[in-house]
C-alpha positions, 0 to 999 in steps of 0.5 A: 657208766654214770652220768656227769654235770659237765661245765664247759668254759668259755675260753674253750670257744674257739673249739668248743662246738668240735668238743661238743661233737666228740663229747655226744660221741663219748657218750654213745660209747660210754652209755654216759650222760652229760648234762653240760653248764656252760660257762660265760665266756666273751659274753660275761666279760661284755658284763664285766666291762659294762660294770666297770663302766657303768657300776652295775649291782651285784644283783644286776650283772650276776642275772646278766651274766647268768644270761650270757651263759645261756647265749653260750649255750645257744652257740654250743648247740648250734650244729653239734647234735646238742639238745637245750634244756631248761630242767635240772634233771638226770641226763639218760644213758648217751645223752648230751644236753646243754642246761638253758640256766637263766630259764632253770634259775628264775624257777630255782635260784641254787646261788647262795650269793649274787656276786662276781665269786659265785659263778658259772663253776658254782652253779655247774657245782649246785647243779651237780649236789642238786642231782647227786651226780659228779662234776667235770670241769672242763677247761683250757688248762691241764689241772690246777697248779700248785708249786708250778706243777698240775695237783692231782689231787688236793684239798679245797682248803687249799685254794681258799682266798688263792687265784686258780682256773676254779672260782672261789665259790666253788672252793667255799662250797667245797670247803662248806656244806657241800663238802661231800663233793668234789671236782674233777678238772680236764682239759679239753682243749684236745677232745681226743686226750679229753676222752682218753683221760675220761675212759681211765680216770686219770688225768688233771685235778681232783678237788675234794671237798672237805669242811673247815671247823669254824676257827679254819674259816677265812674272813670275810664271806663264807658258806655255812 
């Protein structure tokens, strides 16, 4: 199988490590590699409040935040079998490893934007169109909703300027230059039904990319 940019949220925290156990198992089984960004979780909110509080720059809390990233990073490792890396690079057959992001960052920043719309979904996006591989983002929720109901499948351009679980510099890649791609969004709150929907392809949101002409672009900021 191939291997997969796998961005873990941080509102998985309470079983994240147990997700990340199961994960390495998946892996071995499947012969898949999992290059896996994670999210910032209660340490980017600490960033949020402090900005709040205290008007931090853009520029400021995206590199904060960017940091509290790599501190979950620290925590999924922990005891899970996971190794750390600070290179953009192509994971092997059964491998997990965890992306260090600040480290990766500093040497190469893929943002096109410091700011609150662009992050960590973003950068697990860039990672991926950086090394060709698909995206899995993982999170607390079954797919994106629509209507009250989980989509299956749906057009980026359709969350443009709409509150989901996917930030909205995800969605202005998708519908942009890096419309080639798409997202695929799983829950793993159980990583046993993680797995199963994994195995099959099925299960959750598939978000595909696809550009607007220029008359379709949203005001405001939007990546050309």
């Amino acid at each position: 199988m191939p291997s997969y940019v796998l961005k873990l949220g941080g509102s998985l925290i309470d079983t994240a490590r147990e997700f990340m156990r199961a994960l390495i198992i998946l892996a071995e089984e499947e012969e898949a590699g999992f290059l896996v960004l994670p999210g910032g979780g209660p340490f980017a909110d600490l960033i949020r409040e402090v900005v709040a509080q205290e008007g931090l720059s853009e520029e400021a809390a995206h590199w904060m935040a960017v940091l509290a990233m790599e501190q979950y990073a620290y925590f999924l490792a922990d005891g899970t079998g996971a190794r750390l890396t600070s290179r953009l690079r192509l994971p092997e057959k059964g491998e997990v490893t965890l992306l260090l992001p600040y480290r990766a960052l500093t040497e190469e920043d893929l943002c096109p934007e410091h700011s609150w719309d662009y992050t960590s979904d973003s950068i697990a996006l860039l990672v991926a169109a950086r090394l060709g591989i698909p995206l899995i983002k993982v999170t607390d929720v079954d797919g994106v909703l629509i209507g009250g109901e989980v989509a299956e499948e749906l057009a980026a351009c359709q969350l443009l300027e709409k509150e989901s679980c996917i930030d909205q510099g995800t969605i202005r890649l998708l519908s942009g230059e890096l419309s080639g791609m798409r997202v695929w969004v799983l829950n793993g709150s159980d990583p046993a039904a993680f797995a199963q929907a994994f195995r099959s392809g099925k299960g959750g949101t598939f978000i595909n990319g696809q550009k607007l002409s220029p008359s379709d672009q949203p005001m405001g900021r939007f990546i050309q």
